[in-house]
N, C-alpha and C positions, 0 to 999 in steps of 0.2 A: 360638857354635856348640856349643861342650860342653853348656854350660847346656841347651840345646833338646834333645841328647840323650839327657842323664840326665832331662827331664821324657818322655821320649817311652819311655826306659826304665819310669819309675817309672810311668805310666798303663799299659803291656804287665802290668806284676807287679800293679796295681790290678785291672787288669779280671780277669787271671787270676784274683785272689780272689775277685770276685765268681760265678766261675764255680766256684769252689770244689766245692758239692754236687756236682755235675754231674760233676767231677772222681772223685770217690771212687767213684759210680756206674761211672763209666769204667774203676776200678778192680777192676772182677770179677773174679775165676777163675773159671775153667772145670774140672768137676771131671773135665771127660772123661778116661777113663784111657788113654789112646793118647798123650797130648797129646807128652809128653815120655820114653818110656817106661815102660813094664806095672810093670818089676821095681822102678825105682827110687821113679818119683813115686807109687805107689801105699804104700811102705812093706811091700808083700807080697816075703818073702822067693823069694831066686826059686825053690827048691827047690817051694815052694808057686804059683807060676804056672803055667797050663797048657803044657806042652807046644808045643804050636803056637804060644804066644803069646810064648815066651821066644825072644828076639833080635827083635823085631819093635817099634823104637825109631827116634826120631830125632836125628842127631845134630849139632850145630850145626858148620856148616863157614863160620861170617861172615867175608867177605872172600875166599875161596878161590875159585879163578875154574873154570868148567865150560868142555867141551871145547867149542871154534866149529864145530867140526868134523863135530862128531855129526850125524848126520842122521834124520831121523823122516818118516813120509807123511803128508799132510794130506787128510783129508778128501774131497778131490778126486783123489788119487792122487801127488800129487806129492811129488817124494822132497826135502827141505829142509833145509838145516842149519843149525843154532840161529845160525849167523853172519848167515843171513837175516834171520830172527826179528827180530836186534837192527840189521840196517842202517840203519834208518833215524833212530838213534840215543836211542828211548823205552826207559824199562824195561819190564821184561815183568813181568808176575803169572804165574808156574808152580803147576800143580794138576798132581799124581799122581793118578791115580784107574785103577782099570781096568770098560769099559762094560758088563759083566752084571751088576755090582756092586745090588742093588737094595736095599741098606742104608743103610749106612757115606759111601758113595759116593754116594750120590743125595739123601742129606741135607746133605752137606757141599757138593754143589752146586749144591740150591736154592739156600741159604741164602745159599751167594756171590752167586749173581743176585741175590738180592732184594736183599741190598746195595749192590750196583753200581747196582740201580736206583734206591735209595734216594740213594747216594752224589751221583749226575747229573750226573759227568763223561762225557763221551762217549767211550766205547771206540774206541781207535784213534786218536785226535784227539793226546791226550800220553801214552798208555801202550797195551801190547797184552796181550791173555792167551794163554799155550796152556796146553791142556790134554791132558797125555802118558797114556797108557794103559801101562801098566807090565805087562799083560798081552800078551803077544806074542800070542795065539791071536788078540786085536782086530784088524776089517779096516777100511777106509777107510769102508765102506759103513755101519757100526755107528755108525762116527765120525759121520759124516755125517749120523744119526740123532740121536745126541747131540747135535752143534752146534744143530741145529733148536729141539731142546727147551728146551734151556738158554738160546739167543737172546733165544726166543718173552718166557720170564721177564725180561729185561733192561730187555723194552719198545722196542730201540733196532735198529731195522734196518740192514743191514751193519755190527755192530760188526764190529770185528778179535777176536776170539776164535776161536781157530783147535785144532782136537780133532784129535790127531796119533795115531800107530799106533806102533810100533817093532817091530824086530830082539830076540833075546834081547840079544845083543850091546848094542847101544844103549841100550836098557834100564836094562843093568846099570850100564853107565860111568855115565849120569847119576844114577840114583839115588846110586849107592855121591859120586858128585860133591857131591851135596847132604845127605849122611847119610841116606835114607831106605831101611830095613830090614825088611822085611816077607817074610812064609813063606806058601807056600803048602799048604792043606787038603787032604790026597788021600783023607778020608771027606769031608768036606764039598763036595770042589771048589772052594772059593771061597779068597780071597789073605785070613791077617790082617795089617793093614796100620793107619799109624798117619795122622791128620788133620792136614793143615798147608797151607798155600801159602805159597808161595815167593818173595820180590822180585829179580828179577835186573836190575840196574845195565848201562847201555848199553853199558857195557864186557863183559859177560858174567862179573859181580861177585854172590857170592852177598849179599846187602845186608842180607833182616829175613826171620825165619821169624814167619808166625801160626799161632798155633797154635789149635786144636780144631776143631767143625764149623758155628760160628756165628763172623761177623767184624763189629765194629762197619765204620760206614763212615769214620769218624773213624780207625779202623785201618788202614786200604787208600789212604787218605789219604795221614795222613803215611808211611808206608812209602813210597808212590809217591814223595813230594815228597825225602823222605831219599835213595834212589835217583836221583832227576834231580839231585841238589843243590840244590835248592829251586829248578829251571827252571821248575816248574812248580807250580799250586796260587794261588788268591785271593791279595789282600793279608793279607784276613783269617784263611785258612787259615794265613798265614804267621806272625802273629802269637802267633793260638793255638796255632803248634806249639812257638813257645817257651816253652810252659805246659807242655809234655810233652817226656819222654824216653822213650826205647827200652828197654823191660828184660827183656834175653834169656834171664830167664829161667822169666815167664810169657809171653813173644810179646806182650805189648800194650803199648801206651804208656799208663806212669805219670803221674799228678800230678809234676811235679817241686819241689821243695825247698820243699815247705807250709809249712813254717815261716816259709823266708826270705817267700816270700807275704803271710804275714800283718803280718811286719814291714813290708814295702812296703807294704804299705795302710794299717797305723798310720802312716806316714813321710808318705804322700799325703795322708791327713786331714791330718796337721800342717802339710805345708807349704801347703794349699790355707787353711787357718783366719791361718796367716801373711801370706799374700798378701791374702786379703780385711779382715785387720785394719793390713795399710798402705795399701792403698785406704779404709778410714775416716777412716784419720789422714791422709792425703793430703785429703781429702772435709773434712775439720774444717777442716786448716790456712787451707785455702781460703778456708773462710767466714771467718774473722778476717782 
């Protein structure tokens, strides 16, 4: 029984290497400057940041749990609170966004849909999304605008993606819950605000922040699967998630330990050229 699964070990770190390229591809930055905040990951002192832009960062709260309590409107009017959200015990994808947004905000969530669509798990089926407007002036009817649009891109009719309103009040607890800091423009009128979504754990666990305004689907992936505790996700998904790790501090899942990788794959060729050369000698003895 060991034996069987140190080979079932050793074929996971093989295929892993052969997926190698793919891996490093995987490993992009983003050089959006919101990602993590203006002041720091940019190297711009902050004396030198504008104004409006200084305090408006994200801050990692992993593992910190958000209020169940909180409530927000949905869409259809109805007053909810994030303990609903999670009853039926999926994680949630949280997006910040506020809906006049026709920038920032609407880039970040095409790009989500197209993923999700790309991804072709079925929203709602093992995980849900909302999508909180962190702008209190938003009405349900705006939302309700929004859900449409954003659907439409998914391809997937009645997903569970649900586009909420808030309270200043509620608002504030969640964001300040999740580290997310942003200012609002009083020449411009518009929030600067930074790019992320958010994995919350059925427990009402903050679990993976991604960061910037493009998501692989391999990224929303495993985050989902890390938050259910791998309930959910293919065998295969399963497999390859053991080729990645979480590293919180670009938000994407890394290659994990390339090296040891390639040693397992040196280790497979050897012991696969071992095996096939006792099966000759096996094959010879015979014929004598």
């Amino acid at each position: 029984m060991k034996s069987n699964i140190i080979l079932v070990k050793i074929f996971v770190i093989f295929l892993c290497s052969f997926l190698n390229k793919e891996i490093f591809a995987f490993d992009e930055r983003n050089p959006f400057p919101n990602a993590k905040g203006v002041s720091t990951g940019s190297g711009i002192p902050l004396s030198k940041v504008p104004e409006v832009m200084q305090g408006v960062t994200i801050t990692e709260k992993l593992g910190s749990s958000i209020d169940l309590n909180n409530t927000f409107t949905d869409s259809n009017g109805k007053v909810t609170k994030i303990s609903e959200m999670l009853s039926d015990g999926k994680p949630l994808i949280l997006t910040l966004n506020y809906y006049r947004c026709t920038s920032l905000c609407s880039l970040q969530l095409v790009n989500f849909a197209n993923s999700l669509k790309d991804m072709g798990w079925k929203i709602g089926k093992d995980f849900k999304i909302a999508t909180v407007s962190f702008d209190p002036s938003d009405v349900p009817k705006i939302a309700k605008e929004q859900q449409n649009h954003y659907l439409s891109l998914t391809e997937q009719k009645n997903a569970d993606w649900q586009f909420y309103v808030g309270t200043n009040e509620s608002i504030k607890k969640l964001t300040d819950e999740v580290g997310f800091y942003y200012r609002y423009d009083t020449a411009s009128k518009e929030f600067a605000h930074a790019a992320a979504i958010f994995i919350i754990s059925p427990e009402g666990k903050i679990s993976r922040y991604l960061y910037g305004i493009t998501y692989k689907s391999r990224d929303i992936k495993f985050s989902l699967m890390d938050a259910s505790m791998n309930k959910i996700g293919s065998p295969t998904d399963q497999i390859l998630l053991t080729c990645f790790h979480y590293n919180p501090t670009s938000g994407k899942y890394d290659a994990f330990a390339v090296g040891m990788l390639r040693i397992g794959a040196s280790l497979t060729v050897l012991s696969l050229l071992i095996i096939l050369g006792f099966f000759f000698w096996r094959e010879k003895r015979k014929a004598y």
